[in-house]
C-alpha positions as CSV (number, residue, x, y, z in Angstrom):
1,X,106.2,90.6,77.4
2,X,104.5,87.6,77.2
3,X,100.1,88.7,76.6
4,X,97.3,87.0,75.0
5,X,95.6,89.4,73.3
6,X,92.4,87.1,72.8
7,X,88.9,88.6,73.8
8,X,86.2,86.8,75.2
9,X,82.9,87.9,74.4
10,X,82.5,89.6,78.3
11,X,85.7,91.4,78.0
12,X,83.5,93.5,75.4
13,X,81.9,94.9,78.0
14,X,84.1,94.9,80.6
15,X,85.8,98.4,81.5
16,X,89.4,98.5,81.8
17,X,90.4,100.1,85.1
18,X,91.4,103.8,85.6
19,X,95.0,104.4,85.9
20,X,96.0,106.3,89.3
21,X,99.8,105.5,90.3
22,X,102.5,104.5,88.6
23,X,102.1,101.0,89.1
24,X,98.5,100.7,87.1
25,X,100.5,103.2,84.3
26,X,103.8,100.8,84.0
27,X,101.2,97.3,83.4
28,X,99.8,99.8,80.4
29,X,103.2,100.6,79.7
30,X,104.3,97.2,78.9
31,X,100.7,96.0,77.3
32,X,101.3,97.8,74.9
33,X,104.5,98.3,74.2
34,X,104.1,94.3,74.0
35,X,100.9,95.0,71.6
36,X,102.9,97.4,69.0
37,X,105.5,95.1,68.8
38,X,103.9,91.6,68.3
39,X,100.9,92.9,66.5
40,X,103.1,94.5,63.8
41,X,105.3,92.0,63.8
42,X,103.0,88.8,63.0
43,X,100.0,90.4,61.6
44,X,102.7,91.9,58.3
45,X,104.0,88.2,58.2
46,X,100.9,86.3,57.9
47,X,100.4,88.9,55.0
48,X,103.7,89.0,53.3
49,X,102.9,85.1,53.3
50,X,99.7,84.5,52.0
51,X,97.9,81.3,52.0
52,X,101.3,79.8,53.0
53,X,101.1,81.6,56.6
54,X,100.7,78.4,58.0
55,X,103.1,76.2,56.8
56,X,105.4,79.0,57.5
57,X,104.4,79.7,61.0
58,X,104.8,75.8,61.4
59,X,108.6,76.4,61.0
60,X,110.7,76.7,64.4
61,X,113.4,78.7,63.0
62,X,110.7,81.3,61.5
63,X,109.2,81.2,64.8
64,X,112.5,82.0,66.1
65,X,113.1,84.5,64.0
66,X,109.4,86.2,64.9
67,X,110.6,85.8,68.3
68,X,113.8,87.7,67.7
69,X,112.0,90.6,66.1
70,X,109.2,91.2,68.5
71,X,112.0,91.2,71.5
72,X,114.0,94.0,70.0
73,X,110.7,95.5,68.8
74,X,109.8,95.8,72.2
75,X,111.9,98.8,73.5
76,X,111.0,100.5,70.4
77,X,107.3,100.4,71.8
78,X,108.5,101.2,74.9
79,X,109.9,104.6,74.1
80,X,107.0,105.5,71.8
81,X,104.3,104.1,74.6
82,X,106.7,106.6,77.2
83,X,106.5,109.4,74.9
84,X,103.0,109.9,74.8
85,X,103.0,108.7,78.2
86,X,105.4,112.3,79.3
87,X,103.2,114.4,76.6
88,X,99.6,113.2,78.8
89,X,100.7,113.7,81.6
90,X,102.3,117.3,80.8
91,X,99.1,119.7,81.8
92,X,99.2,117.4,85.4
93,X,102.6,118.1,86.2
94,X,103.8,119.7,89.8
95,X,107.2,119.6,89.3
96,X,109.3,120.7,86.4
97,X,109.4,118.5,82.8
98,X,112.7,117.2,83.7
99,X,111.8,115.7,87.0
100,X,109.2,114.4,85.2
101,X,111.0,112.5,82.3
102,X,113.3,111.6,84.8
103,X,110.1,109.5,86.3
104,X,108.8,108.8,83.0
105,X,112.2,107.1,82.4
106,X,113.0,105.1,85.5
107,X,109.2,103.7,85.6
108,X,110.2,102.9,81.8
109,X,113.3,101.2,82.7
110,X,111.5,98.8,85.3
111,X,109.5,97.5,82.9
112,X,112.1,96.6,80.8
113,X,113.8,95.2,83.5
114,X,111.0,93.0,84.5
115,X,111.3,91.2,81.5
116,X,113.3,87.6,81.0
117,X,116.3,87.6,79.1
118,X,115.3,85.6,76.0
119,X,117.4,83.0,75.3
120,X,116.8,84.5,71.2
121,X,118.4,87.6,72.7
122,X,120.9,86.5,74.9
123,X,122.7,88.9,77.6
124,X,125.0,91.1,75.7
125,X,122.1,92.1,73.5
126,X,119.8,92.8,76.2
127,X,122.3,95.2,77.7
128,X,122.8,96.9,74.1
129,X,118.7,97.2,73.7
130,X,118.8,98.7,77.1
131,X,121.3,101.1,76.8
132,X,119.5,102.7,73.6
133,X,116.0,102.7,75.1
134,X,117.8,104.6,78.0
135,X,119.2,107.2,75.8
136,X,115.7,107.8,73.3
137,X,114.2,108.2,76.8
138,X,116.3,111.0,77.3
139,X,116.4,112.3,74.8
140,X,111.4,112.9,75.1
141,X,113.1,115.8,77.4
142,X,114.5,117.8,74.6
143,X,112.2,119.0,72.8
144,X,107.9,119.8,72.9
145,X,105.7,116.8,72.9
146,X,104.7,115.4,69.4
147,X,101.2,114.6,68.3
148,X,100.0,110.7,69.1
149,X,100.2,110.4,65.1
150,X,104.1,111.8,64.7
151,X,105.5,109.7,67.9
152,X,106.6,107.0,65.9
153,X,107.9,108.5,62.7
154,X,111.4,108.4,64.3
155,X,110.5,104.7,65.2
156,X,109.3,103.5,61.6
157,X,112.3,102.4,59.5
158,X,114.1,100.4,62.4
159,X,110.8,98.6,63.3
160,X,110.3,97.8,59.6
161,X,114.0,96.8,58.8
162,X,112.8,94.0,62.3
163,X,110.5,92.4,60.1
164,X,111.5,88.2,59.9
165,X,110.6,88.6,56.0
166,X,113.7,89.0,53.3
167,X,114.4,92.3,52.5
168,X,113.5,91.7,48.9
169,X,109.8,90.2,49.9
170,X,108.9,93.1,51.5
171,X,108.7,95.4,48.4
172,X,107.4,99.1,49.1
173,X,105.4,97.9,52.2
174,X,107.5,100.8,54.2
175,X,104.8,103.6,54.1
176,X,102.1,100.5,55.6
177,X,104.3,99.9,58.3
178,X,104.8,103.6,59.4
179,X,100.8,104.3,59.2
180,X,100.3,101.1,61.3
181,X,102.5,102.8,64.2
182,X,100.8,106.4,63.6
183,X,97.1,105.0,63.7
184,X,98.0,102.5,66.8
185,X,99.9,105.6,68.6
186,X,96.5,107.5,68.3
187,X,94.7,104.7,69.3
188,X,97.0,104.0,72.8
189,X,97.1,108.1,73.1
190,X,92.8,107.8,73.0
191,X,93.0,105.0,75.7
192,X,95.2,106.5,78.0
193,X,93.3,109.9,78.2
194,X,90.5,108.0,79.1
195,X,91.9,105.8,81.2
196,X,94.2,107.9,83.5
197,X,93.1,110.1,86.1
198,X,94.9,113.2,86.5
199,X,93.3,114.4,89.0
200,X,94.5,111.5,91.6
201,X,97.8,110.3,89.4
202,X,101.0,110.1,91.2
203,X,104.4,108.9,89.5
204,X,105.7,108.0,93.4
């Protein structure tokens, strides 16, 4: 999970490639499941913390702490990045939904499983955060596919509880939080329909 999301002034111009197997779709799969949890994650900080962003940032065990929250903010991404993933890639399907979320999920699971096991995290919680991403993958199956904008709404509260700011700091600042995930679920949905090609896309 480890991306630089800094932009030289070429990458402006610079296409990103189309998406035609499964390998092309599990790098955008992790990108940003990567983006939604460290963008969130540091961008509401620096905010929460004003002009003393800095000095705070300067502090190992807040960077820890940052560090702890983007990691288990990750599979949270994951499964909202795989649900509009399964609801894209619907119309295309040749085989039934269920061998596709069955796909959708293993491809899912890779990616996870690709990452290190942080030493913030440790083992025992890395099987735990697996474990539940496995299940809200099953559960994309079992019922219609959402709008981009409503994929997260069953995401918000535990990726705003994640935030490394004390609970009484953070105010009302829910609501910000849970349009930050809708607009940057539309804005990975508008990507990926651009990016993917249906016509030549293959899960295998």
């Amino acid at each position: 999970m480890e991306h630089n999301y800094t932009m030289g002034i070429f990458d402006l111009f610079r296409r990103s490639p189309p998406i035609r197997d499964a390998a092309a779709l599990a790098d955008f799969i992790d990108q940003n499941a990567a983006f939604v949890a460290q963008k969130g994650i540091y961008e509401y900080s620096r905010a929460r913390a004003g002009h003393y962003a800095k000095v705070l940032f300067s502090e190992s065990e807040f960077r820890d702490a940052c560090d702890r929250a983007r990691w288990r903010a990750y599979p949270l991404g994951l499964a909202m990045v795989a649900e509009l993933v399964e609801g894209v890639l619907c119309p295309a399907r040749s085989a039934g939904r269920l061998a596709q979320t069955d796909a959708i999920r293993a491809l899912v699971l890779s990616v996870f499983d690709r990452q290190p096991v942080h030493e913030v995290l440790g083992t025992p919680t890395t099987i735990d955060l697996r474990a539940e991403l496995e299940r809200r993958l099953m559960l994309i199956g079992l019922h219609a596919p959402k709008m981009a904008k409503d994929v997260a709404e069953p995401f918000a509260e535990e990726y705003f509880n994640l935030m490394p700011i004390h609970e009484k700091l953070r105010g009302r600042d829910a609501p910000t939080i849970r349009n930050y995930l809708r607009v940057t679920m539309c804005n990975i949905h508008d990507e990926l329909t651009k990016r993917i090609d249906l016509a030549a896309f293959t899960l295998t």
